[in-house]
VEXKEVO-652221 format. One record per residue (C-alpha): x, z, y. Coordinates in steps of 0.02 Angstrom, whole numbers, plus 50000, padded with zeros to 5 digits. Layout:
N
XZY/...
END
This chain:
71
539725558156423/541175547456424/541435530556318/543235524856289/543725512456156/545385508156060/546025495555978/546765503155799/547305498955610/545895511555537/545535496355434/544185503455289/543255517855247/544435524855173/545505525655313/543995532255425/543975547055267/545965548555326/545595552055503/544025560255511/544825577955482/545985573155640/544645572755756/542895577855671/542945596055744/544195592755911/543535599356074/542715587556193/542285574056056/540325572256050/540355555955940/541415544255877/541485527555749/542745514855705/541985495055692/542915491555522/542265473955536/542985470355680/544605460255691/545305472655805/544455489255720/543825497255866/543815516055884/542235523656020/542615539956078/541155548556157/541545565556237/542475574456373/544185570956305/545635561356377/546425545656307/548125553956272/547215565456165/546215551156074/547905543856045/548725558155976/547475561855859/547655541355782/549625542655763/549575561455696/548205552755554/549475540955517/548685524355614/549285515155781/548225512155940/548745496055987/547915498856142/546455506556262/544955494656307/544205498156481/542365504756432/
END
């Protein structure tokens, strides 16, 4: 299972309530979590799913991905 990890503006839970329908039931996703204590809010992505799709599913939510951190 892969591990990738973005940097995004899912600040609070209710932003994580705002995306979770974007990616809770997409194909290839086996986990995920967003650090909303972190200063850069980091989104793990566990699953067989690529980081274009990651980032598609954070911009069609409504949030940015300021960028992907090498796992």
């Amino acid at each position: 299972m892969e591990e990738k990890k973005f940097k995004t503006n899912i600040k609070c839970m209710g932003c994580v309530a705002q995306f979770t329908p974007f990616i809770q039931d997409e194909e290839g996703v086996e986990s995920w979590e967003v650090d909303t204590t972190s200063p850069d809010k980091i989104l793990t992505v566990k699953g067989d799913i690529s980081v274009e799709e990651v980032r598609a599913l954070v911009v069609e939510a409504g949030f940015e991905v300021k960028e992907v951190i090498a796992a």
